[in-house]
N, C-alpha and C positions, 0 to 999 in steps of 0.2 A: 358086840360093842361097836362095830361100823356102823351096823345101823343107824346105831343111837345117837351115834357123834358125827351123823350128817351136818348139823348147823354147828356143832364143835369139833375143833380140829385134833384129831389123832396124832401126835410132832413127833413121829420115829425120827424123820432127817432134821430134826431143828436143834435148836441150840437146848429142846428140853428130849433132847433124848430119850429118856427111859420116865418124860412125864405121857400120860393118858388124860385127853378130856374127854371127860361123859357128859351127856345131857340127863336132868331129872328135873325132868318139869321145868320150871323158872329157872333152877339154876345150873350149873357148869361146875362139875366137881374136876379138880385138877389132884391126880393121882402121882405125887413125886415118890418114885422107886428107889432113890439116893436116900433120901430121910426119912424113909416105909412111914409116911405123916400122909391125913388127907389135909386140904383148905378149901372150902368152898367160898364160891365168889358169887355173890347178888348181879344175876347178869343187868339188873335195874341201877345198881348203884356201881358200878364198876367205874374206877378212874383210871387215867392214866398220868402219868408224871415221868417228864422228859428233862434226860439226863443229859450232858454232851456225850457222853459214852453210853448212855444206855435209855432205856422208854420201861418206866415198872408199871406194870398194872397192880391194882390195889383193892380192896374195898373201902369203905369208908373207914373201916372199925381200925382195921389193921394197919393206914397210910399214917396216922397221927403216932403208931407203935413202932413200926418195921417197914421202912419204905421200900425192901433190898426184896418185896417176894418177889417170884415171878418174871424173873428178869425176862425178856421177849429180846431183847439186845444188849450184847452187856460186852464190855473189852474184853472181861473176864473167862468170856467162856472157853470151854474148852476146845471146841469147832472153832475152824480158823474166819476169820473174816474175807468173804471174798465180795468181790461187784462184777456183775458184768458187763465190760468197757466196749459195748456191740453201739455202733453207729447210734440205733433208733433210739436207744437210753439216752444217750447223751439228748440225743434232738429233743426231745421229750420232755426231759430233767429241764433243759434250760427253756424250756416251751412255758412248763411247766409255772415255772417262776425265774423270769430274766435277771440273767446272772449280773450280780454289783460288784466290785472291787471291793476287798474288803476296809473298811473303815481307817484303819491305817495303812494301807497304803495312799488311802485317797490324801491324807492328812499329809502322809512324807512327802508324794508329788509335790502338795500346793505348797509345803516350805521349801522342797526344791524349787520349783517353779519363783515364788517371790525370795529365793536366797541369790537366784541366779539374776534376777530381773534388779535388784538390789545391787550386787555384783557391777552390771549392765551399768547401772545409773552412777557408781561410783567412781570407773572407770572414765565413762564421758563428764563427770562433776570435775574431776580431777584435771583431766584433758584441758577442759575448757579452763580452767580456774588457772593451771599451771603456762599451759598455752599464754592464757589475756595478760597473765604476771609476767612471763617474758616479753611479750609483743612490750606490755609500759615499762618493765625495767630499761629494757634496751633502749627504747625510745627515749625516755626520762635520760640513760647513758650519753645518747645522742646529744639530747638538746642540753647537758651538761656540758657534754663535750664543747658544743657550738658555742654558748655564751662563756665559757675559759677561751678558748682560742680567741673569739672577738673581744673579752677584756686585756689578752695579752696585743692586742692587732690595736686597740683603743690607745692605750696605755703607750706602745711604741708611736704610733701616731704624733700622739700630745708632746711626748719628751721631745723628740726628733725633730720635729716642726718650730716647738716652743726654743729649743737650742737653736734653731737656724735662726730664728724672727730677733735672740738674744743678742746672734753672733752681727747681724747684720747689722744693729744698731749700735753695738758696742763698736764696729768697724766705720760707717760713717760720723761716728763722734771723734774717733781717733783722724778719718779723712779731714776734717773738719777742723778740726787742731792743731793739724799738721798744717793746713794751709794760712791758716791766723799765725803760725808760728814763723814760718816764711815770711808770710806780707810782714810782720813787723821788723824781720831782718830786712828785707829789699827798701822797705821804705825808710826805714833807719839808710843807708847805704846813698840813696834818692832824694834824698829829701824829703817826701813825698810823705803822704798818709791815705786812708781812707777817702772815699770809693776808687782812685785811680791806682788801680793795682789789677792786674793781672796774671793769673797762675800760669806758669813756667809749667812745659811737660804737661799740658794739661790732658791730651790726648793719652797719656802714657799712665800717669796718676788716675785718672774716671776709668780705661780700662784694668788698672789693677782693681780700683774700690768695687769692680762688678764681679770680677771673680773669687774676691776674696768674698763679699755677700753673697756671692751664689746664683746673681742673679742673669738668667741668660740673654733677654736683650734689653739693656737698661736704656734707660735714658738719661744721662745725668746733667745736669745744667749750675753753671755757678750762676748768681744774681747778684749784684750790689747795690746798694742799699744811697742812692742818690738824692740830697737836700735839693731844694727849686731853685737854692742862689748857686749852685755850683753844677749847673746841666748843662751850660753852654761849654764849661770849661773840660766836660765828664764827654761831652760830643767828639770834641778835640781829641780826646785822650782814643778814645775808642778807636778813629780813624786810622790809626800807628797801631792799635795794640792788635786791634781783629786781623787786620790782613798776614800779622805778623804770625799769630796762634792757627788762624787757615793753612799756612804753609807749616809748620808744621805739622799739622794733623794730616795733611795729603799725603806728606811722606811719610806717617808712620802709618795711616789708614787706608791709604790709595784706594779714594773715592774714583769714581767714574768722572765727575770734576775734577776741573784744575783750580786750584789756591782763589786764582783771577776770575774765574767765573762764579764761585761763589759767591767773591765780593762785588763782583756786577750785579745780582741777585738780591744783595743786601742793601735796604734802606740806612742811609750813614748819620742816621738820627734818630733819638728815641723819640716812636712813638705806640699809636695803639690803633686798633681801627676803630673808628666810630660810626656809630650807627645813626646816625643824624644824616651823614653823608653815603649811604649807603656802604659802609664800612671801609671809605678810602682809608689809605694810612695817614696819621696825621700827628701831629704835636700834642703832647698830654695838658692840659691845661696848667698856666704856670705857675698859680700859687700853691701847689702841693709835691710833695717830695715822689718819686718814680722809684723804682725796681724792676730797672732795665735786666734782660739775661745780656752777659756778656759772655759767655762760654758753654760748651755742650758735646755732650758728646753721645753718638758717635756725629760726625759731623756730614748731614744730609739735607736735604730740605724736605719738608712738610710732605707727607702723603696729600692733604687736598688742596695746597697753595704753593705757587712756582716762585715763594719769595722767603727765604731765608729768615727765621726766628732772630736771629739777633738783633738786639737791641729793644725786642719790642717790651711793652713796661707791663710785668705781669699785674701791677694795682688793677689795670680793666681788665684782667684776666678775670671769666668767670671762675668763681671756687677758690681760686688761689689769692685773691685780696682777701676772703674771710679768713687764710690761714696763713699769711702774713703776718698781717695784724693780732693774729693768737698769739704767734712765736714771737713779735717781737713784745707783747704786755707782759707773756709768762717766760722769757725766754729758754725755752724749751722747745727741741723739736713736737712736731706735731704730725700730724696722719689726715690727708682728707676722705673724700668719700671712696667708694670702692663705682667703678668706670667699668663697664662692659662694653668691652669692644668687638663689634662681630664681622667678623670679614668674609670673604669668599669663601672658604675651608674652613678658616678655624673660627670659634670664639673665646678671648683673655677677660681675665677681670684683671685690674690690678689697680693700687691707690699712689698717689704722689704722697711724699714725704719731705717735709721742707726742716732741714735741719740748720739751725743759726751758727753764723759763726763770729767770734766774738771778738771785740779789738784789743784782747791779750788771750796770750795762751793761755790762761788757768781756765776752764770752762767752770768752776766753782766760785769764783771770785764774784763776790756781793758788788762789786762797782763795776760788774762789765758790762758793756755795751753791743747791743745785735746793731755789727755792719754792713753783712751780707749776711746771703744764706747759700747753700749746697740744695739742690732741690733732685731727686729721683725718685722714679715712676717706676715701680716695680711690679711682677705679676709672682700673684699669692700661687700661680698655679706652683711654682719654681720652688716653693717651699714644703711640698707634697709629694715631690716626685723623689726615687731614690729614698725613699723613707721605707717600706717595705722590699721585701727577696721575693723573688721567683716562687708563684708557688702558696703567694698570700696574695690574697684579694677580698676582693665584694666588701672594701669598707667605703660607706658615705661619709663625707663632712661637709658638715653646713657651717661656711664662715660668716657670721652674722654682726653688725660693727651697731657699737652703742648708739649711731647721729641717722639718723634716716637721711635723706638725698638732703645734702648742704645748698645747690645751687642748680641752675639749668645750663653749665658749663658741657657738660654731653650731652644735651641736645644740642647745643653751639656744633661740636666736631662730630654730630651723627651717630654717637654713642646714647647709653642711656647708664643713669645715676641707679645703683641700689643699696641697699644698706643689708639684705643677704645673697650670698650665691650658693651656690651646692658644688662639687664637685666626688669625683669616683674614683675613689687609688686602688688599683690595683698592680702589685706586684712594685716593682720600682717605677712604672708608671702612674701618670695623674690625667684627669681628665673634664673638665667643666660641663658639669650637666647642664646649668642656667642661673637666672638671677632671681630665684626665689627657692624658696625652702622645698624640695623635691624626696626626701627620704620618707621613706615608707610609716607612716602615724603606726601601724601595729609592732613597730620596735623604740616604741615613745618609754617602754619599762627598762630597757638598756641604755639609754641614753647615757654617753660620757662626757661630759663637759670639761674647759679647760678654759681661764684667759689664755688669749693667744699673744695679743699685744696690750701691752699695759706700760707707757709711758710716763710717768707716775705725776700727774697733772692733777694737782687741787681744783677740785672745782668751783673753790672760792676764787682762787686767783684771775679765772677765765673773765671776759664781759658779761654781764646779764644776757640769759637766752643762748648761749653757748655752750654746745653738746662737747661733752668731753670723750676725746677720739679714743674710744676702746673697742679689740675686735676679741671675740670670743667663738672657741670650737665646738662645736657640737659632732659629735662623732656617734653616728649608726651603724648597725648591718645591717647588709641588704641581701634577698630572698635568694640571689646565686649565694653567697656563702653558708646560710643556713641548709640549700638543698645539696652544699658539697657535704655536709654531713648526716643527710639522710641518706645511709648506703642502706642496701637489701644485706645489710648483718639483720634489722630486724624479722624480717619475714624469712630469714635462713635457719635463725634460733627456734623461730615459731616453727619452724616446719621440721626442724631435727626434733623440736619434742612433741608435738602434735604424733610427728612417724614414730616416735618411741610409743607413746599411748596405743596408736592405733598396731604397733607392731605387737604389746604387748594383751591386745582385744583380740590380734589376729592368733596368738598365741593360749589366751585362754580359750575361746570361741574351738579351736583345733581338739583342748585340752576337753573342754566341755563336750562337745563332737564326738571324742571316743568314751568319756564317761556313761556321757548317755546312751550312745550306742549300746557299754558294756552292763549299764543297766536296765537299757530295752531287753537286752537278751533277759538277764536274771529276771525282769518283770516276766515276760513270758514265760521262761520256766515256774516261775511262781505261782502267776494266773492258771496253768496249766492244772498244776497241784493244787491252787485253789479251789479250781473248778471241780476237781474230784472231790474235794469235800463240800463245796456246796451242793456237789451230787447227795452226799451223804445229811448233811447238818444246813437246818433251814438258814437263811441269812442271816437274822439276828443272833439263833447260836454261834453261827462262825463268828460272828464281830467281837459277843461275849469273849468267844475263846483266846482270839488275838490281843484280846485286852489284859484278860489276867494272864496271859502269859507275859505279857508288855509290862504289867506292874512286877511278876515275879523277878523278871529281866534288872528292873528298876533296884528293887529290893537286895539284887544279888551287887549290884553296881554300889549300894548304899554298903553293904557288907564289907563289900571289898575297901572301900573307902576310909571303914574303920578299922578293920583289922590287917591291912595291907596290901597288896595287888597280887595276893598266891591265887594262884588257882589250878588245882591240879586235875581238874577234870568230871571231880567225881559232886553231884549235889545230893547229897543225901539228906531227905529233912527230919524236923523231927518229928517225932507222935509221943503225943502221952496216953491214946485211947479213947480219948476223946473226942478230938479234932480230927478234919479230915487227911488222909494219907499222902494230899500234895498237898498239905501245909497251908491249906486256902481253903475256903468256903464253898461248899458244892455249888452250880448252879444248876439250877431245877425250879421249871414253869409247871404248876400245876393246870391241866385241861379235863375238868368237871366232865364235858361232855365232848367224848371221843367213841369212836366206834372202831374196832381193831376188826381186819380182815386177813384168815389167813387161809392161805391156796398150798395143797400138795398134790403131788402127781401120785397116783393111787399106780402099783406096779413099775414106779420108777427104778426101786432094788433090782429085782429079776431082771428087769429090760437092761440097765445099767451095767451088771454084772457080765453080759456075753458082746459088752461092743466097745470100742475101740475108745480113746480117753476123747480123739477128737470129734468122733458121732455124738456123744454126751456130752461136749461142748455147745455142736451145732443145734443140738436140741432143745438147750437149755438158753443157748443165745437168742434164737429163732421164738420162744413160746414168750422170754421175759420180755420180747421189745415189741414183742403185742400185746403184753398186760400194759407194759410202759404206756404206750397210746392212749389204752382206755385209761389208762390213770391220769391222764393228760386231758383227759376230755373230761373229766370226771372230778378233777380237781383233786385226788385221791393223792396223801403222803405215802410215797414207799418208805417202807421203814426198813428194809432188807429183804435180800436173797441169799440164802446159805442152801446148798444143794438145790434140792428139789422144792425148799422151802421159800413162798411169797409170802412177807408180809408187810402190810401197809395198814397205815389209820387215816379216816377219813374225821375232821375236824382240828387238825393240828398240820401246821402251827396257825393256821387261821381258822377261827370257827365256823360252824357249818351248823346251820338252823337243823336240818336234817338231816343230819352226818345218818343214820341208820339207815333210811332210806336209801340215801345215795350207795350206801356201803354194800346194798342190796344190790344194788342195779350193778355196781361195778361187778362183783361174783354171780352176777349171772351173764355177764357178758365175758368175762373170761373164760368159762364153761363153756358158752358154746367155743366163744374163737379158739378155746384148747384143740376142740374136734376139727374144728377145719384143717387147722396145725400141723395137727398128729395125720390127719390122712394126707396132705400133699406132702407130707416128709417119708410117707412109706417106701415111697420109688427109691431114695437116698439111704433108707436108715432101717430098711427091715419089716415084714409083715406085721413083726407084733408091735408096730410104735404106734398103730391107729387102734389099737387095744386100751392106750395110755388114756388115763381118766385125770379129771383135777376134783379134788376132795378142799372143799373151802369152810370155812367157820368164821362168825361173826360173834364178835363179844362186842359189848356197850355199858 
């Protein structure tokens, strides 16, 4: 029977224990001693069909009836499964066909991989979105902030101001009444009437009227109101009254003059200076009525002229004949133009105001007459100051007056005429930027307006071409108040939640870090176990395997789902007899053309039986991982080693034009390299190992 079954294998050590192949002729009878049955198999038509657990060889007749003959590898069998885990196998195996990851895990990486990169993108979306929503809340907070504070900074401004502007004309109305009220007592008393009257106390009176209007260095001046037939008698009058009013004011004012040198100073006649004469002083012409000053205070002389204002006739006064003649058509005070005056240190604006006073007390009465006036020159600065605290600032105002330049009166005194100024309050300080509009045009949206002064003058009443004196506020903020309220709150919010994001990136990134780590590891143990069974199961089998266990997985998930989340441990499926034992559908590739090669060690029993368990390791180690090589070169599937038993198929799982051939060459080269084998392991493992023969059989 050896003889016979040289090209057929004899499988005492194999999974077919107590089967016999014999050769006859063409064909290969297989002799099973379990079910005393023969089968024979068409060594021409021989199939094979691969199981994940097992490889059946078949004939034709038999594959489409009973797939289960012949099992050559089966879960089932009774002989344990072993492999041999020797260096050169592995090198080989994966030589053989380079090892893949199996199909899902490649799948769970890449949805790790974009779950985390998703993660990544969410985090920074969030960062940035929440970040830029703080940086403009805060900021939107701010510039809230800034326009509330400068409408409340606006708002006091206007009231404050508007109340002073109120207070000061309601008080030269009253100055003003109070002295028409007198003159008609003294001249009642005098006999006397209009224009020859002079206020009593007058030093004492024009110092009160400045502190009660608030104004801090006034000018105040009385004027009377002088007919052409009554100037010589008005000359007369003057001579008695000024020397007398000079001494008084030195002793309540104590000029650096004396009463006497004043009136040495003073021309003792009204006149004007003319400009015909190169502006000597001289006599007004005399058929028109004058409006000499006969009073003033404080009492000094002229910053550019060493000769005393009294008497001189304000009619040729530039500016102040146009507002004369207002006051006295509409009799109503009136307001001239606004006067900058710029001197060594400082520069003032301010405007003269010519208030009438009338020859009765009732300043209402339809039949009164303007027979003098009250005249003071006040600075708007004086109105702006002490209107804000400590602490508030950077507000502009531009005081801007209804009448552009009335006259070339300041060019006359070296000033210049403007109809707006600007000025800077800050805190209870005021300050004159210049005489044109100077606030920043990019806070033209906040702009607060107010009349400032409003006289309430019909503009019918006035002469044709006569600008009705009204001044008006404009009130801005300027770039220092806006940048008090860009504090670094915003870029401090931005960076507490910018550090929370990044706190909480550095926290998953940490968290991520040991995930991964702890799933590097299980990946490698995995792959590890993978890799043993791609030792065993070509790749595509494996993927198959990972898959329907993946849907079983899926399945049991679905189960659980409907009947509850028990699960006690145990999967038991079902069978009716029909269907397969796991509940699922076999997988099995049929391969038409395969060639199965199987290798025994001929005296493996005997030899095995007197030596030691680890010499019959090293033996077995030693011969499989020089078949391994030539199956590597040779492109040959192992299909298992069980003892002493090699078996492999050459055409599976990739086909092979000449799988017989090649199945050839490979058991003739294990033959010899058994011999070399067995004799260099004689020195290690005993005389009789070079005795050991390899018995190989080819089906196809």
């Amino acid at each position: 029977m050896a003889h016979e079954s040289e090209l057929c294998l004899t499988a005492h050590n194999t999974p077919f224990r107590n089967t016999r192949w014999i050769k006859t002729g063409s064909r290969c009878l297989a002799v099973d001693c379990n079910f005393s049955r023969f089968q024979t198999l068409n060594s021409s038509s021989l199939s094979v069909v691969v199981y994940p657990n097992s490889i059946i060889m078949s004939d034709d007749q038999s594959l489409s009836s009973k797939k289960s003959n012949f099992s050559l590898f089966s879960k089932s069998s009774s002989n344990p499964f072993r492999v041999a885990n020797d260096s050169a196998s592995r090198e080989n195996t994966q030589k053989r066909e380079t090892y893949q990851p199996p199909e899902v895990a490649k799948r769970e990486e890449a949805n790790i991989l974009r779950a985390r990169i998703l993660v990544v993108f969410i985090i920074l979306l969030a960062a940035s979105s929440v970040g830029a929503s703080t940086y403009l809340l805060v900021k939107d907070q701010e510039a809230t902030n800034f326009e509330n504070q400068f409408a409340g900074y606006g708002s006091e401004i206007i009231t404050v101001s508007s109340q002073k502007a109120d207070q000061f004309f309601s008080a030269l109305d009253a100055f003003s009444a109070s002295i028409a009220s007198q003159a008609i007592s003294v001249n009642a008393l005098r006999n006397t009437s209009w224009p020859f009257y002079a206020v009593p106390d007058w030093s004492i009176k024009a110092k009160g009227l400045a502190q009660l209007t608030g104004v801090t260095d006034p000018e105040v001046v009385f004027y009377s109101i002088v007919q052409a037939e009554e100037r010589d008698k008005f000359n007369e009058f003057a001579r008695q009254a000024v020397p007398k009013w000079y001494q008084e004011s030195v002793e309540i004012e104590k000029p650096e003059m004396t009463a006497t040198e004043f009136w040495q100073r003073t021309i003792p006649f009204i006149h004007f200076y003319d400009p015909e004469t190169n502006f000597q002083p001289g006599p007004p012409p005399l058929n028109s009525d004058v409006i000499p000053i006969l009073q003033f205070y404080p009492l000094r002389l002229p910053l550019d002229y060493p000769i005393m204002a009294t008497l001189y006739d304000m009619v040729y006064a530039p500016g102040a004949h146009a507002l004369v003649n207002m006051s006295r058509s509409i009799r109503k005070p009136v307001m001239g133009y606004t006067v900058l005056d710029v001197g060594t240190d400082t520069a003032t604006a301010g405007s003269l105001i010519m208030q009438p006073i009338y020859d009765t007390a009732n300043s209402e009465a339809e039949d009164r007459k303007v027979v003098a006036f009250t005249g003071i020159r006040l600075q708007w600065l004086d109105y702006f100051t002490n209107v804000l605290t400590d602490g508030e600032f950077g507000v502009i105002v531009v005081l801007q007056s209804a009448c552009p330049n009335l006259c070339t009166y300041a060019q006359h005194i070296g000033s210049s005429a403007s109809s707006v100024v600007t000025y800077r309050i800050d805190g209870p300080n005021a300050e004159l930027l210049g005489d044109s509009d100077l606030h920043n045009t990019k806070y033209d949206g906040m702009e607060m307006t107010d009349v400032f002064v409003d006289l309430g003058i019909n503009e019918a009443e006035l002469p044709e071409g006569t600008c009705v004196p009204t001044l008006t506020l404009h009130v801005y903020p300027s770039e220092d108040l806006e940048r008090s309220f860009c504090t670094s709150n915003t870029f401090v919010y931005t960076a507490v939640v910018a550090a929370s994001f990044i706190f909480t990136s550095l926290v998953f990134l940490l968290y991520d870090y040991f995930v991964r780590r702890r799933q590097t590891k299980v990946m490698e143990r995995i792959m590890r176990q993978d890799k043993i069974v791609a030792n065993v199961f070509p790749t595509a089998i494996r993927d198959r395997l990972y898959q329907s266990q993946e849907r079983q997985m899926k399945g049991k998930v679905g189960r659980h789902s409907e009947h509850g989340d028990f699960d006690d441990g145990f999967d038991i499926p079902d069978y009716d007899g029909d269907s397969h034992i796991s509940g699922s559908a076999p997988m099995a590739d049929l391969f038409p053309s395969v060639s199965v090669v199987f290798a025994d060690i001929a005296g493996f029993t005997a030899w095995s039986s007197a030596r030691e368990p680890q010499q019959v390791f090293v033996l077995l180690e030693t011969i499989y991982g020089a078949f391994d090589k030539i199956a590597y070169r040779h492109s040959v599937f192992k299909v298992e080693t069980v003892g002493d038993c090699y078996v492999t198929a050459v055409g599976l799982p990739e086909p092979v034009d000449k799988h017989a051939v090649v199945a050839c060459k490979f058991a003739r080269e294990c033959k010899m390299k058994m011999k070399d084998v067995t004799l260099k392991l004689e020195v290690s493992l005993g005389p009789e190992t070079g005795d050991l023969d390899l018995r190989t059989g080819i089906n196809r």
